[in-house]
C-alpha positions as CSV (number, residue, x, y, z in Angstrom):
1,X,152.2,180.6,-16.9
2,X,151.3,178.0,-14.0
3,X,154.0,175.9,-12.7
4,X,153.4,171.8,-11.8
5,X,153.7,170.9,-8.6
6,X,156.8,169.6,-9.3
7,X,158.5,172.6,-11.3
8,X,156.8,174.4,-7.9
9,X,159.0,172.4,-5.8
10,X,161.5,172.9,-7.9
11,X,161.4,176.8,-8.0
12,X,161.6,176.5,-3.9
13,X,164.5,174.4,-3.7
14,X,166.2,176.7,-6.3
15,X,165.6,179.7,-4.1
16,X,166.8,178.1,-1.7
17,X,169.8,177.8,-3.6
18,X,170.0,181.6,-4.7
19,X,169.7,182.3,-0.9
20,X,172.6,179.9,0.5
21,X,174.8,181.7,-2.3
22,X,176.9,182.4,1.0
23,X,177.8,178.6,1.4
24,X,181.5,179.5,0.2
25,X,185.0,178.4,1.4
26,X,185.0,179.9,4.6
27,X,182.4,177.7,6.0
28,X,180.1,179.3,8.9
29,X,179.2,179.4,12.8
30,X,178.8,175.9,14.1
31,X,176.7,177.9,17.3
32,X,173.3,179.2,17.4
33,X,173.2,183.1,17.5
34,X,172.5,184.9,20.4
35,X,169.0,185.4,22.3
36,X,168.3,188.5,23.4
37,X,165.6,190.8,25.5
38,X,167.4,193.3,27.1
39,X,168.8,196.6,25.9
40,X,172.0,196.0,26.5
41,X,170.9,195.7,30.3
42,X,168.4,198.6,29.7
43,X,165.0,198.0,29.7
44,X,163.8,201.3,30.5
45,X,159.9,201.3,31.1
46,X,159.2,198.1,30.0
47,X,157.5,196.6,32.7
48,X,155.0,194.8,31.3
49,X,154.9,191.1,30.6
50,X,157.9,190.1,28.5
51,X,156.5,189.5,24.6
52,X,158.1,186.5,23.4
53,X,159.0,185.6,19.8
54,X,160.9,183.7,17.6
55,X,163.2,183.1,14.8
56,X,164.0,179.7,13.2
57,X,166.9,179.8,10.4
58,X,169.6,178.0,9.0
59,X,172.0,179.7,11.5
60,X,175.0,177.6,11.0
61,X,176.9,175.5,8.7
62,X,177.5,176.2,4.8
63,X,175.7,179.3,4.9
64,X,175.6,180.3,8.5
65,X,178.3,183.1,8.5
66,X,175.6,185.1,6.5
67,X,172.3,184.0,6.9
68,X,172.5,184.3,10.7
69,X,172.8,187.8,10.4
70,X,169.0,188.0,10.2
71,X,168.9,186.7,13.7
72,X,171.4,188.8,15.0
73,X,170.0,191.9,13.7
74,X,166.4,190.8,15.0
75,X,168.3,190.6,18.7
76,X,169.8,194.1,18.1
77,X,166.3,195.1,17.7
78,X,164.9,193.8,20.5
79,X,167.6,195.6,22.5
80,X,167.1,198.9,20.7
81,X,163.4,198.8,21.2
82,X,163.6,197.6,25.2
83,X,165.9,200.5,25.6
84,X,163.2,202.6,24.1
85,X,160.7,201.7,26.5
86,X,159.9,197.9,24.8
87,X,156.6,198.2,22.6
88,X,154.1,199.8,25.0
89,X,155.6,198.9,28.2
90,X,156.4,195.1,27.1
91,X,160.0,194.2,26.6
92,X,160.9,192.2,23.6
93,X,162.3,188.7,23.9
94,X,164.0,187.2,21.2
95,X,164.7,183.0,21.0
96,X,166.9,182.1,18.2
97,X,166.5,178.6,16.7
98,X,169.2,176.7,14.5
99,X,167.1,174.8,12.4
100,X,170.6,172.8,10.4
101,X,168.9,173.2,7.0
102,X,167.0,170.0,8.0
103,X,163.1,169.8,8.1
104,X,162.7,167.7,10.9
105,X,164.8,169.7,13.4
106,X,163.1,173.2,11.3
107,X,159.7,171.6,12.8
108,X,161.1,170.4,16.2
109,X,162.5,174.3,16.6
110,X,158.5,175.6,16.3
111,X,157.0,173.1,18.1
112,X,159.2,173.5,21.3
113,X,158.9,177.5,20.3
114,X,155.4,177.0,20.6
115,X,154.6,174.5,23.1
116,X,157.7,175.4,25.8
117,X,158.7,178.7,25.0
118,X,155.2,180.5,24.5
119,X,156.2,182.5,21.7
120,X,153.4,184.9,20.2
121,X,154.9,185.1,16.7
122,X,157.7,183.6,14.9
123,X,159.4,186.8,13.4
124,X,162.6,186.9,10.7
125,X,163.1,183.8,9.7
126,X,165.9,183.0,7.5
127,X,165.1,179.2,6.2
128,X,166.0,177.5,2.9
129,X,162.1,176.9,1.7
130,X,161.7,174.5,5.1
131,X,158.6,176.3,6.6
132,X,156.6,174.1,4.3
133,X,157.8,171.1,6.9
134,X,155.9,173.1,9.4
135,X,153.3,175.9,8.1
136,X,150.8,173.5,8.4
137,X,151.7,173.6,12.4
138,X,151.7,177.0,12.9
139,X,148.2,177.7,10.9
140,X,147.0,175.1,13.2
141,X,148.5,176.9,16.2
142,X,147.6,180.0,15.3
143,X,151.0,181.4,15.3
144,X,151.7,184.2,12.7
145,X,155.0,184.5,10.5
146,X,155.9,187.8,10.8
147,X,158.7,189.0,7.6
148,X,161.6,186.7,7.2
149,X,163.9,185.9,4.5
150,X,161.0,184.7,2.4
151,X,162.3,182.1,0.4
152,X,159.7,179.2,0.1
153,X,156.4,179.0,-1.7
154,X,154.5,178.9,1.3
155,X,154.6,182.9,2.1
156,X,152.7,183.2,-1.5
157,X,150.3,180.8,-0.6
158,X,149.6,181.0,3.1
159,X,147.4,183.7,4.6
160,X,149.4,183.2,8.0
161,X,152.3,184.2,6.6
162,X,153.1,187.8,6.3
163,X,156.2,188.9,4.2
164,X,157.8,191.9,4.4
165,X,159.7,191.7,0.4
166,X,160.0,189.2,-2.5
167,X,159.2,185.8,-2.1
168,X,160.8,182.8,-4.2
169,X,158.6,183.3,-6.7
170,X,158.7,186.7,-6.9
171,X,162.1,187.5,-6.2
172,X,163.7,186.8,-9.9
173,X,161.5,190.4,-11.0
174,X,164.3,192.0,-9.2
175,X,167.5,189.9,-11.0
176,X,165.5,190.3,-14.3
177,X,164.5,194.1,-14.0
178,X,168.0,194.9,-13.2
179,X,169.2,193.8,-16.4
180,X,166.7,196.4,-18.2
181,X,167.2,199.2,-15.6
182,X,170.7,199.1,-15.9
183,X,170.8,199.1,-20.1
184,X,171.0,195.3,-20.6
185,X,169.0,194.0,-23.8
186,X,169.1,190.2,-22.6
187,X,169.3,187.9,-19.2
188,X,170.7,184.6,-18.0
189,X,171.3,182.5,-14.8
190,X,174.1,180.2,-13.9
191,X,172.7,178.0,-10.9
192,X,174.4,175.6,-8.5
193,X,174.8,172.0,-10.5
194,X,174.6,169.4,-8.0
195,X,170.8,169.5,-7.7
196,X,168.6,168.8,-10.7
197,X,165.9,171.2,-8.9
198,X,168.1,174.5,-9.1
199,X,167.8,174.2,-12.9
200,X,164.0,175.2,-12.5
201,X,164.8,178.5,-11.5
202,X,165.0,178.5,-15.7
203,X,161.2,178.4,-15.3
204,X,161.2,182.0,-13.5
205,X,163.7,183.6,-15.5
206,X,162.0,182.8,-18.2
207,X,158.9,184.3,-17.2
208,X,159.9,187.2,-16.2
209,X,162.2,188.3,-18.8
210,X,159.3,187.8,-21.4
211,X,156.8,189.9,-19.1
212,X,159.0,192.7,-18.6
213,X,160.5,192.7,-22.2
214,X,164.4,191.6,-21.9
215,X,165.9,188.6,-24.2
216,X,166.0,185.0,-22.5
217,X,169.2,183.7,-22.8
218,X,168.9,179.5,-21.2
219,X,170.9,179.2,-18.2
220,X,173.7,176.8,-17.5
221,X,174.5,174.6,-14.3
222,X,178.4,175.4,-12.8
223,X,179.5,172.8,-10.2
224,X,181.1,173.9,-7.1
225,X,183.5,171.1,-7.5
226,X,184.7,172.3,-11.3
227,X,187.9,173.6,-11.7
228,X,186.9,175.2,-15.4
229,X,184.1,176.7,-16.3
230,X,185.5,177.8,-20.0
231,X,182.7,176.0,-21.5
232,X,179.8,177.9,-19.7
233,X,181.4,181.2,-20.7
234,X,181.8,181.0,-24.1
235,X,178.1,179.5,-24.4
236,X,177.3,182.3,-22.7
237,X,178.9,184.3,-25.0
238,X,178.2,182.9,-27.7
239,X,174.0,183.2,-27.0
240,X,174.6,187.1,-26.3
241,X,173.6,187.3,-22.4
242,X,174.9,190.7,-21.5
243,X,173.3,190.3,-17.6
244,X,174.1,187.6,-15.8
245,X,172.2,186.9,-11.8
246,X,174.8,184.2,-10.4
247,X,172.7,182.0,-8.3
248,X,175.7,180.4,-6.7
249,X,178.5,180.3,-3.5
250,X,180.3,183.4,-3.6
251,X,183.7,181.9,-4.4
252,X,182.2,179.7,-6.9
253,X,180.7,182.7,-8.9
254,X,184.2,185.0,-8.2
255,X,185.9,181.5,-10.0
256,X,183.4,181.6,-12.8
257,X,183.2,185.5,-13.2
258,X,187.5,185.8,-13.3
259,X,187.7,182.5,-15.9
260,X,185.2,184.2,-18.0
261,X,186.8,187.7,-17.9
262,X,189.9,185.8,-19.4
263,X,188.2,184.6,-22.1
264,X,186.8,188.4,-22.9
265,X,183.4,187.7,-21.8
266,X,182.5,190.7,-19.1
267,X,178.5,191.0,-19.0
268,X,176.6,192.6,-15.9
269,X,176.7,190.4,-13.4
270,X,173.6,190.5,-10.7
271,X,174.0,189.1,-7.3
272,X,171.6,188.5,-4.3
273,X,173.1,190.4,-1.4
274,X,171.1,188.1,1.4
275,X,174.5,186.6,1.1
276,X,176.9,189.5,1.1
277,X,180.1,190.2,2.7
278,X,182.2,193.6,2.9
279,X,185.3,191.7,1.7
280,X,183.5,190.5,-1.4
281,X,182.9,194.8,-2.2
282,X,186.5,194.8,-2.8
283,X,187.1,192.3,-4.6
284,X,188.0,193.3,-8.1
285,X,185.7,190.2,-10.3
286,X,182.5,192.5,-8.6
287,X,183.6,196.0,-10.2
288,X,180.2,196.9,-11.5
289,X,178.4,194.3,-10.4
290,X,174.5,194.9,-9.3
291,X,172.9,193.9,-6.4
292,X,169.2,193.1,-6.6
293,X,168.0,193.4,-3.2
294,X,164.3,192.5,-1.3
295,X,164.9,194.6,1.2
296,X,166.5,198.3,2.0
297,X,169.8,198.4,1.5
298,X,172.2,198.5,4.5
299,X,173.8,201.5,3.9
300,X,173.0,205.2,2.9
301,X,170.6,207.1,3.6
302,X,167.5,205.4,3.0
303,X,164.1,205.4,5.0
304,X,165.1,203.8,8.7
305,X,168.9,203.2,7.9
306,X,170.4,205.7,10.4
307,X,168.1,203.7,13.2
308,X,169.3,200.2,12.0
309,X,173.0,201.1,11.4
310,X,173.4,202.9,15.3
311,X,171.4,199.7,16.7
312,X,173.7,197.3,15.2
313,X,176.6,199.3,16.1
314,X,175.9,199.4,19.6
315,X,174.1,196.0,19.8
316,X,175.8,194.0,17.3
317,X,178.8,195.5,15.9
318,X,180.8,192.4,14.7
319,X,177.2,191.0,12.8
320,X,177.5,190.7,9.4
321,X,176.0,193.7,7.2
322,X,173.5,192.5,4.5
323,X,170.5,192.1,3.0
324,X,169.7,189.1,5.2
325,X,170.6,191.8,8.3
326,X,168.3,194.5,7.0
327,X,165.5,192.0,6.6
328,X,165.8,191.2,10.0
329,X,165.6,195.0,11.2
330,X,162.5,195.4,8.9
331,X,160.8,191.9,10.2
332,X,161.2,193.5,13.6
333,X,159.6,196.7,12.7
334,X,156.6,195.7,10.8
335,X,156.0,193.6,14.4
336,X,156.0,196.1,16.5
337,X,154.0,198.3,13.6
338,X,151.4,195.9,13.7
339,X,151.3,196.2,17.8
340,X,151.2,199.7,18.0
341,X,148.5,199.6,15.2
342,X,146.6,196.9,17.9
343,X,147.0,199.2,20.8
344,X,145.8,202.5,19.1
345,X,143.0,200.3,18.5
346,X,142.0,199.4,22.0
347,X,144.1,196.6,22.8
348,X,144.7,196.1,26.5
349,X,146.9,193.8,28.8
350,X,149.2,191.0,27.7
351,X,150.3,191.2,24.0
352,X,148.6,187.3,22.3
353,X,148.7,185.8,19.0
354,X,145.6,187.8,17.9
355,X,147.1,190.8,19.3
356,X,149.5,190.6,16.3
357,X,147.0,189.4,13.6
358,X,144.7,192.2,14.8
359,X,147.3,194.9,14.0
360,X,148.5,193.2,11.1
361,X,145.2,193.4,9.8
362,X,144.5,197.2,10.2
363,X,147.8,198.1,8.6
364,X,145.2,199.2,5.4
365,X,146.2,198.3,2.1
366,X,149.3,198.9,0.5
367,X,151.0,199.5,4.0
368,X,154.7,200.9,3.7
369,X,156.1,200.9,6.8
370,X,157.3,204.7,6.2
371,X,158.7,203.0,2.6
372,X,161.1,200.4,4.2
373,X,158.7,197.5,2.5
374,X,157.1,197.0,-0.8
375,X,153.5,198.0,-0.4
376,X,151.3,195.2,0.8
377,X,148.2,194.3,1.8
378,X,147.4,191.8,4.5
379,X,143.8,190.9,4.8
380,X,142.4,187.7,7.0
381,X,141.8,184.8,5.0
382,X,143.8,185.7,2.3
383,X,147.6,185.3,0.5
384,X,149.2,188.6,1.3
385,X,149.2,191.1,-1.6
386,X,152.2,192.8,-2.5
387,X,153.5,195.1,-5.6
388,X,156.9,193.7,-7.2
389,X,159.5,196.2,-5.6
390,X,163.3,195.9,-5.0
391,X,166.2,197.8,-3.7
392,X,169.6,198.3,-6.3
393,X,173.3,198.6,-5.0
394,X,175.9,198.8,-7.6
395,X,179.9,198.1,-6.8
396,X,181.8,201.4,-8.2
397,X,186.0,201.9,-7.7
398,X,185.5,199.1,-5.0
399,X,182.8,200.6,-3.2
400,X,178.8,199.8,-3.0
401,X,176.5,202.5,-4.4
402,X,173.2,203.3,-5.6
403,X,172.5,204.5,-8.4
404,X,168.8,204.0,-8.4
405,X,168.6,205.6,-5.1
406,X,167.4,204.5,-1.4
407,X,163.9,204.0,-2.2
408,X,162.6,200.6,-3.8
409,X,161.9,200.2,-7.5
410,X,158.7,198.7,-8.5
411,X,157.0,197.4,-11.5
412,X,154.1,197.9,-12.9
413,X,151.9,195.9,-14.9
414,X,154.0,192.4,-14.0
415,X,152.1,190.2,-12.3
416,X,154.1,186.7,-10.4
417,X,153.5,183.4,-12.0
418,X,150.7,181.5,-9.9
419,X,151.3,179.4,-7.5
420,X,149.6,176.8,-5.5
């Protein structure tokens, strides 16, 4: 299957809309997060030349409360790391960029990142599919795109961008494999209704659910604006979907999930915890809801979880804990990975741009980071390469398990649509 350049637009802008499935009632920050380099005033051996980076996102408005804890996390673990020494001597800046959700202040945010602030890498983004206003740039530039909330087209497509999990292509293998791993026969979508784009997402689902064997069941649109959604749920119902991903606000898909319980439709629902909040765990419409994550969960015991969970309790204990969070954490990692990886190698004095694509390179095939992220493979020249994978949290008596364990799940024989 090979998507049109305009169903590939399409598929971007409706990732973006499964990723600002935080834009609910409560609004968000109207201030950028914070910037951070120090270790909570500790820098302990880092001497060196300060290595600057940095992160553009949509870090206020609709969908700032949780998108903007990618950021934060990212300056938690630039404190954590400086405390440790920084990464061989070289304390970690972090400059955190409020991009709006608009294009031209998303490419405004790099250029002055680049040109002003000297920044070596931009690391953990969390856009909406805006760093196709400005890819173009940082190729030019030669400024790698370290992990991120990988939501655009671009990090499929790009061989200077280096993702750390699913992309927006490749993200609905998780929403569609955890309707089979969890016992469903058949999958649909509700996606956001005010733009036509969202409804391409159909495209994906589609796909998927025929490569990895589960029944396609045609999404419907739900407006945020709708005070009944009665219709939707008994089509729904009707068709058979017994898994449902809800590619909406939060409070618009706890409104559709309670009106359809009253009308005795209860299928699996599957949520994208980029957009998660601990109240929503307790809320009664998620009881045995699954999250499909695209990167480690932010609790338990998984690979690197202990590390991430003291940092942001000393560095950043009011910062939202998510998906969006964790994928900062591992964004930072796989930077310094790939600098340690530079150094062992021979690298000497000031950490540069090709200091980071040289490690990033020698990471080998299938690189792990000690099983925090999906096997890939980054070679220069090339689209990364990376096996479909995802993490899996289920809500249980109000609390978030997993049930599938700590380690990623990945599939096998699936390959992502084609872009480009």
């Amino acid at each position: 299957m090979r998507f049109s350049k305009s169903v590939r637009i399409g598929v971007v802008v409706a990732a973006a809309a499964v990723a600002l499935a935080a834009c609910g009632s409560s609004g968000g920050s109207s201030s950028e997060p914070s910037t951070g380099s120090g270790g909570g005033g500790s820098t302990s051996g880092a001497t060196g030349t300060p290595i600057k980076i940095g992160s553009v996102g949509q870090y206020s408005g609709v969908a700032g409360d949780t998108s903007k804890a990618t950021a934060d996390t990212l300056v938690a673990w630039s404190k954590y790391i400086n405390a440790q020494g920084g990464i061989h001597g070289h304390p970690v800046e972090v400059i955190v960029k409020d991009d709006q959700a608009d294009a031209a202040k998303a490419v405004a945010a790099v250029k002055d990142l680049v040109e002003n602030q000297h920044v070596v890498a931009l690391v953990g983004n969390h856009e909406s599919g805006l760093d196709a206003a400005w890819a173009k740039y940082a190729d030019g530039k030669q400024i790698p795109v370290v992990g991120g909330v990988a939501t655009g087209s671009t990090y499929n497509t790009d061989p200077n961008f280096f993702p750390i999990g699913n992309t927006g292509v490749t993200g609905f293998e998780a929403y569609v494999n955890a309707a089979k791993l969890f016992g469903k026969s058949s999958f649909s979508l509700v996606y956001c209704a005010e733009f036509p784009a969202c409804k391409q997402a159909e495209g994906l689902s589609a796909y998927y659910t025929n490569a990895i064997g589960v029944k396609h069941v045609t999404g419907l649109g739900i407006a945020a604006s709708a005070t009944s959604y009665a219709a939707q749920c008994q089509k729904l119902k009707d068709d058979g979907a017994e898994a449902v991903f809800t590619a909406s606000s939060l409070d618009v898909s706890e409104r559709f999930i309670q009106q359809c319980k009253t009308q005795g439709y209860t299928p699996m629902y599957i949520d994208n915890p980029q957009n998660w909040k601990a109240d929503a765990t307790t809320n009664p419409v998620w009881e045995g809801a699954v999250l499909a994550s695209d990167a480690p969960l932010w609790f338990g015991d998984g690979p690197g979880t202990a590390d991430y969970l003291a940092a942001m309790k000393q560095y950043a204990p009011d910062a939202i804990l998510n998906a969006s969070g964790t994928n900062g954490w591992i964004s930072g990692m796989l930077f310094k990975a790939a600098l340690d990886k530079a150094f062992d190698n021979g690298a000497t004095g000031d950490v540069t741009s090709q200091t980071v694509y040289d490690g990033l390179y020698a990471l080998g095939p299938n690189f792990d980071l000690g099983g925090m992220v999906a096997p890939v493979t980054y070679t220069k020249g090339k689209p990364m390469q990376q096996q479909l994978c995802a993490w899996y949290a289920q809500v249980k008596d109000g609390k978030l398990t997993a049930p599938k364990g700590y380690k990623p799940v990945c599939l096998t024989g699936v390959q992502p649509p084609p872009v480009g």
